[in-house]
C-alpha positions in Angstrom: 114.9 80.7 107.6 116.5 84.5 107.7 116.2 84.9 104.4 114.8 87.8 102.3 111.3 86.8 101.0 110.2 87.2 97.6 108.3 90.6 96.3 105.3 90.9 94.3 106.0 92.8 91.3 104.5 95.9 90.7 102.0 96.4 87.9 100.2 99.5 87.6 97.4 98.0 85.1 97.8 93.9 85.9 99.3 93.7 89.4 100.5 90.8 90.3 100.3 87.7 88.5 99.2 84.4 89.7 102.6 82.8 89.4 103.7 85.7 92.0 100.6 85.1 94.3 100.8 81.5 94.3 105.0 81.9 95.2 104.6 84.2 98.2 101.8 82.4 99.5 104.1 79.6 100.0 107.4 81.5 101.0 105.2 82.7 104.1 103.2 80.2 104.4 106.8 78.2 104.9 108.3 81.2 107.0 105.6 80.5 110.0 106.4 77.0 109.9 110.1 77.5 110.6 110.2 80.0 113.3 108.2 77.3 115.4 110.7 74.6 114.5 113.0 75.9 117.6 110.1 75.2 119.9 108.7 72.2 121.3 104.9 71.2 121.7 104.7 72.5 125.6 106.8 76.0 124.6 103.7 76.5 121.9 100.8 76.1 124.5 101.9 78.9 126.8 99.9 82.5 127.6 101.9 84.3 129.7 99.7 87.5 129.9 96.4 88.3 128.2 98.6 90.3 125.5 100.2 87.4 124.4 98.8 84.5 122.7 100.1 80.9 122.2 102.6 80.5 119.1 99.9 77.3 117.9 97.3 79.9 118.2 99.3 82.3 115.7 99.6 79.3 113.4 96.0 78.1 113.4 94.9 81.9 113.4 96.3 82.9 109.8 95.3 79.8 108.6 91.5 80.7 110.1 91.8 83.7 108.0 92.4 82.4 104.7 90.0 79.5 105.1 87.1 82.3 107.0 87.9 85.3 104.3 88.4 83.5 101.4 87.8 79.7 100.9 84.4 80.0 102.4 83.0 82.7 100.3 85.3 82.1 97.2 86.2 78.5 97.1 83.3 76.9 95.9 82.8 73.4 97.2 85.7 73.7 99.9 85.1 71.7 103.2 86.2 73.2 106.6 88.5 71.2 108.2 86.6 71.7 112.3 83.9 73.3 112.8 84.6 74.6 116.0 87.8 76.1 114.4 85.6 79.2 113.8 84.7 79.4 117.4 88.3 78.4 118.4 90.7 80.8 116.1 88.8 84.2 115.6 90.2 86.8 117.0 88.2 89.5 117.2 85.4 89.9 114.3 82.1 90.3 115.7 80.5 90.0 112.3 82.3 86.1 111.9 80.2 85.2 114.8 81.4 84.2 118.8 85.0 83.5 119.7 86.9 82.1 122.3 88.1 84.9 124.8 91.5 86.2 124.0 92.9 85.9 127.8 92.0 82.5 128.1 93.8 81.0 125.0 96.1 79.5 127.0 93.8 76.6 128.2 93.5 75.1 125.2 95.7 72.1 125.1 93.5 70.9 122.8 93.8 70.6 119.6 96.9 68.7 119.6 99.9 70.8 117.8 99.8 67.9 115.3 95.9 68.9 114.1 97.3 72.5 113.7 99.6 71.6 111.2 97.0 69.3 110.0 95.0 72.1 109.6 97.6 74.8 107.7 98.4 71.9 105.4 94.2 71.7 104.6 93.9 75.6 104.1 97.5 75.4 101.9 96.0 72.9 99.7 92.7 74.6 99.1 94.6 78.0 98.2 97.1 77.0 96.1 94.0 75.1 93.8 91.7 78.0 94.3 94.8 80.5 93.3 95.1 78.2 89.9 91.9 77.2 89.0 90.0 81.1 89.9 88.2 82.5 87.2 89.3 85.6 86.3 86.3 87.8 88.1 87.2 85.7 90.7 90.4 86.5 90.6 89.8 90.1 90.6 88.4 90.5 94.0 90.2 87.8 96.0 93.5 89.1 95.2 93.6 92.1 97.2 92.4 89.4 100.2 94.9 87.3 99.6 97.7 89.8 99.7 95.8 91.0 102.7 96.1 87.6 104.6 99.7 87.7 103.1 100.4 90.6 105.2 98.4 89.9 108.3 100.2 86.5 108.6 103.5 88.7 108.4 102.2 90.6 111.5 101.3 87.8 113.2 105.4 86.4 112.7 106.7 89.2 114.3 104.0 88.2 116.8 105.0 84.9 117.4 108.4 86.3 118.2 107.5 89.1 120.7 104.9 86.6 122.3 107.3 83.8 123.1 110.4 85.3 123.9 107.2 86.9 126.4 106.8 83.5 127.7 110.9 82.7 127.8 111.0 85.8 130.0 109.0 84.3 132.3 110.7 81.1 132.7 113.2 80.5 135.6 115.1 78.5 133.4 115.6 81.6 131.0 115.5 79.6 128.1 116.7 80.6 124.6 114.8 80.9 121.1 117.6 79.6 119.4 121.7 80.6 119.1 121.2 83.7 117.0 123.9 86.2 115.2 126.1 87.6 118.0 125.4 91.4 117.9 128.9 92.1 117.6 131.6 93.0 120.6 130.9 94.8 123.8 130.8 98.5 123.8 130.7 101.4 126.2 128.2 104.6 126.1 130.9 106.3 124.2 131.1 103.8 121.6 127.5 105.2 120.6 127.6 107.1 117.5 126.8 110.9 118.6 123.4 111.8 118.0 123.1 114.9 115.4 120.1 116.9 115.0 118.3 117.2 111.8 116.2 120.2 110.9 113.0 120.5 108.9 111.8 123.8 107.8 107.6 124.7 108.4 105.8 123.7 105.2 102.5 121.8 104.2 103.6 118.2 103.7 101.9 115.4 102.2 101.7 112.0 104.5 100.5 108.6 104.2 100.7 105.9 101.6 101.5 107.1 97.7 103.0 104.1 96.0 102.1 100.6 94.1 101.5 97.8 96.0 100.2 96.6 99.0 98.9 99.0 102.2 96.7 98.4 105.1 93.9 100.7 104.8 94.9 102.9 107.9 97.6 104.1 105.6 95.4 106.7 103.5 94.1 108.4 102.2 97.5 110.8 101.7 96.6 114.1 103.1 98.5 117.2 103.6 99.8 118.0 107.3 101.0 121.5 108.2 104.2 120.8 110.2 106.0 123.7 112.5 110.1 123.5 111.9 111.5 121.1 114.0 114.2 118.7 114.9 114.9 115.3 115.2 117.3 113.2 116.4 119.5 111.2 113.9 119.3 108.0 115.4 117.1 105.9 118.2 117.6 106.6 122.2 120.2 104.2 123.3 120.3 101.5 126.4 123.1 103.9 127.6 121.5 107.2 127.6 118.5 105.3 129.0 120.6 104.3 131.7 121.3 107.9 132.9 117.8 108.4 133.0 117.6 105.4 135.3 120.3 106.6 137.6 118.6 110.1 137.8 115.5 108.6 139.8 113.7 108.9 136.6 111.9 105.9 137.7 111.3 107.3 141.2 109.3 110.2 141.0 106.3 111.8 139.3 107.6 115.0 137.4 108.0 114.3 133.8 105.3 111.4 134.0 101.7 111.2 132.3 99.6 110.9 135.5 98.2 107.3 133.8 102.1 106.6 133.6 103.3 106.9 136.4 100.3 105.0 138.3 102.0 102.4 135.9 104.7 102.6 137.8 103.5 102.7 141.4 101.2 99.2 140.4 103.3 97.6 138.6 106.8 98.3 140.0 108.3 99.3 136.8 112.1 100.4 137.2 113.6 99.8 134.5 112.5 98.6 130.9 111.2 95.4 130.5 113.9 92.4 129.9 116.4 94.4 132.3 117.8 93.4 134.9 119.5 94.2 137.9 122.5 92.1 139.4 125.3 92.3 141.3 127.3 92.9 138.2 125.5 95.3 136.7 122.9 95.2 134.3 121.8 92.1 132.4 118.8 92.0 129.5 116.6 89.2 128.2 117.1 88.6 124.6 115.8 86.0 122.4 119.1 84.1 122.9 119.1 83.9 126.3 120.4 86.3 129.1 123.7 88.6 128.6 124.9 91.5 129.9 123.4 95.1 128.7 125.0 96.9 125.7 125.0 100.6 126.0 125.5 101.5 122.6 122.1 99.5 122.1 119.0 101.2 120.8 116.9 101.3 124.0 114.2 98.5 123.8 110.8 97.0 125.1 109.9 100.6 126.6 106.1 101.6 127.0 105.1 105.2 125.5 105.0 105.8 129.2 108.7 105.5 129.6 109.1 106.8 126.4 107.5 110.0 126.8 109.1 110.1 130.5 112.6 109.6 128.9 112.1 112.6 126.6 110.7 114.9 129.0 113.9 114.7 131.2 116.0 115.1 128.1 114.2 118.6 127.6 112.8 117.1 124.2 109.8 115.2 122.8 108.8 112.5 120.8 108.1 113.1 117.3 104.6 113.2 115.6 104.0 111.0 112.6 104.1 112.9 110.3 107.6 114.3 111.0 109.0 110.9 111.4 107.6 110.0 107.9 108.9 113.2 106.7 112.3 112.1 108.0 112.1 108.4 106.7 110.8 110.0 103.2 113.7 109.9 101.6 115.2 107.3 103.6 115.9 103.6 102.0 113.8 100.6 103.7 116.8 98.5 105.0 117.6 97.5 108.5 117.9 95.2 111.2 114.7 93.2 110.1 114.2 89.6 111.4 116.1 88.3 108.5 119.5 89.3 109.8 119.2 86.9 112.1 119.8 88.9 115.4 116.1 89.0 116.3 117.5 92.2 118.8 118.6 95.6 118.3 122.1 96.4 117.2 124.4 99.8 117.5 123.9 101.9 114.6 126.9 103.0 112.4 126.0 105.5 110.9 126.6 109.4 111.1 127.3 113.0 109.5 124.2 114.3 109.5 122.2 111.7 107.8 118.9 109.3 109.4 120.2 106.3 111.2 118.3 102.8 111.9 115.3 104.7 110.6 113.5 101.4 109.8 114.4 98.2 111.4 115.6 98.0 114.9 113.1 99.3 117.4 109.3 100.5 116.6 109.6 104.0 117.5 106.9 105.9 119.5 105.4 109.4 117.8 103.3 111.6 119.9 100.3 111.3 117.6 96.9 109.0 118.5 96.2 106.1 116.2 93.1 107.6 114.8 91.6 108.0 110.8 93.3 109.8 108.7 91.3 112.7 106.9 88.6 110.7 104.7 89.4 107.3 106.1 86.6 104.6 105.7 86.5 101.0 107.3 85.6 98.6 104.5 82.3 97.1 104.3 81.5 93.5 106.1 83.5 92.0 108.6 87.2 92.9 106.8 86.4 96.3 107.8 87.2 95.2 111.6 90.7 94.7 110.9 92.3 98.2 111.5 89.6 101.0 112.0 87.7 99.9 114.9 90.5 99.6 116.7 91.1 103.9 116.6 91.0 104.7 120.3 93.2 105.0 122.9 96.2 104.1 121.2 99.2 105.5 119.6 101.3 105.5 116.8 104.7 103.5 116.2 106.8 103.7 113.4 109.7 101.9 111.8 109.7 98.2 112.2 111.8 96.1 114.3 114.5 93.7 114.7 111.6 91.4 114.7 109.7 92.4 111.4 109.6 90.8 108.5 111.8 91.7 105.7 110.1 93.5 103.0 107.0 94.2 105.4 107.7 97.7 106.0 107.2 100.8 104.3 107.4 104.5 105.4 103.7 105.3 105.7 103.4 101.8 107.8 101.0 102.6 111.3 101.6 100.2 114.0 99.7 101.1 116.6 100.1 100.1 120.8 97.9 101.0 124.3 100.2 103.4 126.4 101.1 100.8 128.6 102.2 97.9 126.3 105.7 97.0 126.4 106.3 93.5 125.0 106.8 94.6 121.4 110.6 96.0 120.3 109.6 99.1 121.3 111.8 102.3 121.4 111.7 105.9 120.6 113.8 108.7 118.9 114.3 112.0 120.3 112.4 115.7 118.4 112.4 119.1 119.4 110.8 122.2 118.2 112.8 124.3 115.9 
């Protein structure tokens, strides 16, 4: 289940062949099926919050998307399996047609779990012969789809993860995903590796996606991005430095907070991040195994930008931008505590002397900057062209990937992008400061 999935290989003049197409297709195809296998029928039904949505709603959405995307308009003769799917499992295209509202996904007990299935296993078959039998003009233009559904269905794991440990959370019970990887032994705030600052000079730098392979389209065009010197923090805030902000009133009162943040507060009672805890012996958190007592050498999770931006004004500091955290994660391997180590939750870093640490992996780290177009940026035509850019407003920028992230999903010049307000994901944030 943890394991690493395959890669496509990288061909500058072919790309990638059938044979690799056809393979990853199945490996996450496969992946979705076991991380449900923990659950039962009644844990797959639940919405706890309008922001979260049913894990047999994740499994019939990606399989809507193949079957809406691609077998319709490219697999001649194919037969839809319902046709109130397409009512049932959009999401949000206005140009597919009308769709069941978002909040109220919850209510649908019906279809059974069972038809689900029944339904991947339909869209499966109908790939893997359209994938084979494609002519090659075919080919041409419903690769880049594919690999596009490929990675959507990738987000929408990491969904199914955030979502239902969501619903655990809201279980008196306090249920567990499954027994997971202990994170290792109990340590102290001290036991944190010290946090070293590392300084980048003022220059013009280039930012955004330069490489072979796949990338959402909110990832370009590369640009140039004059950047002041600066600072930044060698690793992610931790759940003990977090703490002290805690115990300092941060939570308490207004100075440091966006006005919109801290009416956040006020409404919805926030005082401490979400999962936490407060007992008679101290501190627990909510993780995906069940409830244990909080780790201070932790990278600080499931914060809002809110908090995050809160957290760092006390410090004396700020959160980065997006381009100085790519800058930063530039040179930086893509390794880290992705969802195939098997901890599904954040983990102390180990590393030190002056170099990045849990750069990718981990925690989604907040920037400062607005999810908006990059310089020259243009939606795609037809309804595909809803995925990413009509969605530039109001939100901001997180970098990194998480504990719960695919492996081999993430990439330097990778946007996810979050409302203010939103907490659910693994959410964190790493510390910058002007030069």
């Amino acid at each position: 289940m943890w394991g690493r999935p395959q890669k496509l290989s990288a061909n500058e003049n072919l790309g990638p062949s059938r044979d690799d197409i056809e393979a990853l297709f199945r490996d996450i195809r496969a992946r979705s099926v076991a991380l449900v296998a923990p659950l039962t029928a009644e844990d797959q039904c639940i919405q706890s919050m309008a922001d979260v949505s049913p894990t047999k709603w994740h499994l019939a959405h990606t399989s809507w998307f193949f079957e809406t995307f691609i077998l319709k308009p490219f697999g001649g003769g194919y037969g839809e399996f319902h046709p109130d799917y397409d009512y049932l499992f959009n999401s949000y295209y206005q140009a597919v047609g009308p769709r069941h509202e978002r909040p109220k996904r919850g209510l649908l007990s019906r279809p059974p779990l069972e038809d689900i299935h029944a339904y991947r296993r339909h869209v499966e078959e109908a790939m893997e012969r359209l994938i084979a039998g494609a002519g090659d003009d075919a080919w041409n233009r419903i690769t880049p789809l594919i690999e596009l559904g490929l990675n959507h269905e990738q987000q929408h794991q990491e969904l199914m993860l955030t979502d239902i440990k969501h619903v655990f959370s809201c279980n008196p019970l306090a249920p567990a995903y499954r027994t997971l990887k202990p994170p290792g032994t109990d340590h102290r705030i001290e036991d944190s590796e010290p946090v070293e600052w590392i300084e980048f000079p003022e220059g013009l730098v280039e930012t955004g996606f330069d490489g072979l392979g796949f990338a959402f389209d909110n990832e370009g065009p590369r640009h140039k991005v004059w950047l002041n010197g600066f600072r930044i923090a060698s690793r992610p805030v931790t759940n003990g430095e977090f703490l002290e902000f805690i115990d300092d009133g941060g939570y308490r009162r207004p100075q440091g907070w966006l006005s919109e943040g801290w009416a956040a507060v006020q409404a919805d009672g926030w005082e401490a991040p979400l999962y936490w805890r407060r007992t008679e012996g101290g501190w627990r958190i909510i993780t995906m195994a069940g409830v244990r007592a909080l780790d201070p050498a932790e990278p600080v999770c499931h914060v809002s930008f809110f908090e995050a931006d809160a957290y760092a004004n006390w410090a004396g500091k700020r959160l980065p931008t997006e381009a100085e955290w790519e800058l930063l994660a530039a040179d930086c391997p893509v390794e880290g505590n992705f969802a195939a180590s098997g901890h599904l939750h954040p983990i102390p870093g180990r590393a030190g002397e002056g170099r990045a640490a849990q750069v990718f992996g981990d925690v989604w780290e907040w920037t400062r900057s607005a999810y908006s177009p990059y310089p020259g940026y243009k939606a795609a035509a037809a309804a595909i062209g809803e995925y990413n850019g009509k969605f530039m407003s109001g939100q901001m920028v997180l970098k990194g990937g998480s504990a719960a992230t695919p492996e081999g999903h993430m990439r330097a010049s990778y946007r996810n992008f979050f409302y203010p307000p939103d907490r659910w994901q693994f959410s964190g944030l790493r510390l910058a400061e002007d030069a």
